[in-house]
C-alpha positions in Angstrom: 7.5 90.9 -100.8 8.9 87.2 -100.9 7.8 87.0 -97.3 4.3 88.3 -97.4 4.0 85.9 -100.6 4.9 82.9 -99.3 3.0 83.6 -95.9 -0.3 83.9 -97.9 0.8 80.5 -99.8 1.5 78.6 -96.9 -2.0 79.8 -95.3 -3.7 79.2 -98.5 -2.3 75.6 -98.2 -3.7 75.5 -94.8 -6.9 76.7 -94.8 -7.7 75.2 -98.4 -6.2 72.3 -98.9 -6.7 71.2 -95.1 -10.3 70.9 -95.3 -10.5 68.9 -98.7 -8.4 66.6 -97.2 -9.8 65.8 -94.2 -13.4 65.9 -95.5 -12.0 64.0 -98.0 -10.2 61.6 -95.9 -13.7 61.0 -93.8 -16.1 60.6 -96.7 -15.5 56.9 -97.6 -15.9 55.2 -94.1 -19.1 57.6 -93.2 -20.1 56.6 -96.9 -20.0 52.9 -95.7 -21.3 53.5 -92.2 -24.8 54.8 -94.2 -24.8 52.5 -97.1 -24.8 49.6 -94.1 -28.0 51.6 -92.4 -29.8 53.3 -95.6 -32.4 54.8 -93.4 -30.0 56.7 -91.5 -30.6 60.4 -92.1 -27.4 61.7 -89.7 -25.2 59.6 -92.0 -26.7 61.4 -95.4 -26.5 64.7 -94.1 -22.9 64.1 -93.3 -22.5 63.0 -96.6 -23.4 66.0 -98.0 -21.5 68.0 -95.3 -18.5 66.8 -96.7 -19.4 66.4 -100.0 -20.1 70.4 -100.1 -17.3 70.7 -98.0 -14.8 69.1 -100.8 -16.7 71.1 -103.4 -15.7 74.8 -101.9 -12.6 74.3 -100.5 -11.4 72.6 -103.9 -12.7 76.1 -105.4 -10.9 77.9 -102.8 -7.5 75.9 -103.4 -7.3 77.8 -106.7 -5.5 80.3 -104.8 -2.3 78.0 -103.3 -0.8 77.2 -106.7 -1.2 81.5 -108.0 0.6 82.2 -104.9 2.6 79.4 -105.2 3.8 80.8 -108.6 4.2 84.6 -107.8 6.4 83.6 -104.4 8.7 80.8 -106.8 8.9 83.8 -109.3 9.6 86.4 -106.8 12.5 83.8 -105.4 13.9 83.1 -108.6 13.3 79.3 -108.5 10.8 78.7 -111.2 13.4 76.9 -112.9 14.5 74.4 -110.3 13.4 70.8 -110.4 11.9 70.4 -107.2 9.6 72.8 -108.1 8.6 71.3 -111.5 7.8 67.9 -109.7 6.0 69.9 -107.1 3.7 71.6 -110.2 2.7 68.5 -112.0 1.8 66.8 -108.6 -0.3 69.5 -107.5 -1.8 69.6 -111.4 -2.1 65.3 -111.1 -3.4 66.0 -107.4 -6.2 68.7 -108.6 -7.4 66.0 -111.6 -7.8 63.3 -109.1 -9.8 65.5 -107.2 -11.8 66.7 -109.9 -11.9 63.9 -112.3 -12.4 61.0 -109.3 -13.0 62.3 -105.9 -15.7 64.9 -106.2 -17.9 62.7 -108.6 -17.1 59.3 -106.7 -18.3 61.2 -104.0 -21.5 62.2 -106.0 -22.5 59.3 -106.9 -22.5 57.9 -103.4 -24.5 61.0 -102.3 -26.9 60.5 -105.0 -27.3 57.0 -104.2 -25.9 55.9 -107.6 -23.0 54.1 -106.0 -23.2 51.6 -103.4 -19.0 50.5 -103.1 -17.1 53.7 -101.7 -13.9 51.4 -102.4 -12.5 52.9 -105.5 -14.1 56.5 -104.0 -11.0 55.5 -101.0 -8.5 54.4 -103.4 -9.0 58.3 -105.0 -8.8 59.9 -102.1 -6.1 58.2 -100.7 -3.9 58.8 -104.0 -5.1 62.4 -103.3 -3.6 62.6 -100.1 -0.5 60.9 -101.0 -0.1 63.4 -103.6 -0.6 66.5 -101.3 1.5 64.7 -98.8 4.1 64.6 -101.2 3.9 68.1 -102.4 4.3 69.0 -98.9 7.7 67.1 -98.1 8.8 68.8 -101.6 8.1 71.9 -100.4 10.0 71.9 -96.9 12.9 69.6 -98.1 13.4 71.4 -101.4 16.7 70.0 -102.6 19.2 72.2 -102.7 17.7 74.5 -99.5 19.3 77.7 -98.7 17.6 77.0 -95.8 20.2 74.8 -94.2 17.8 72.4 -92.6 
């Protein structure tokens, strides 16, 4: 059962958290590129592309932390430390998401914003977050692993 847990927990990291971070990752220079040429309309259509594309997938991400829980349960490790940093930098990474990212990235799809530089700076301590919970996750101090 560990196995077939962890397998769905590392694909729901993939396939969900993949996505927001890429589309993520390309929203604030496309967000420039149209705010430089407002008349655009391939630029504002990938703005929403993305935009929508942050939305669902955020929805969909739901998924990596409950399987992340029932495999760290299942393996006995709820306790460690590791894993505690991992949970509140997946909880910090899902508020800067929610609380900055998406609505930054509203705004500028709206029209409401015209700087995408503090959209960036979100996203960017987004990714760094993600990134982080990554390394946490394959490092994990104290490995039975023995890589």
């Amino acid at each position: 059962m560990t196995k077939f847990l962890l397998a769905v927990h590392v694909l729901a990291a993939i396939v969900a958290v993949g996505p927001v971070t890429v589309a993520a990752s390309m929203f604030p220079p496309v967000a420039r590129r149209a705010l430089a040429a407002p008349g655009d309309p391939g630029a504002g259509g990938t703005l929403h592309l993305l935009h929508h594309i942050c939305r669902v997938y955020a929805l969909v991400g739901v998924v990596v932390p409950v399987f992340g829980f029932a495999t760290a349960s299942e393996m006995g490790v709820l306790g460690s430390a590791w894993l505690i940093v991992s949970i509140a930098l997946t909880a910090l990474a899902a508020v800067v998401l929610v609380a900055l990212v998406l609505p930054a990235q509203g705004a500028v799809v709206e029209g409401r914003d015209t700087n995408p530089a503090r959209l960036a700076m979100a996203t960017d301590m987004f990714n760094l977050l993600w990134a982080t919970v990554t390394v946490l996750m394959i490092v994990r101090p104290g490995s039975t692993t023995g890589a």
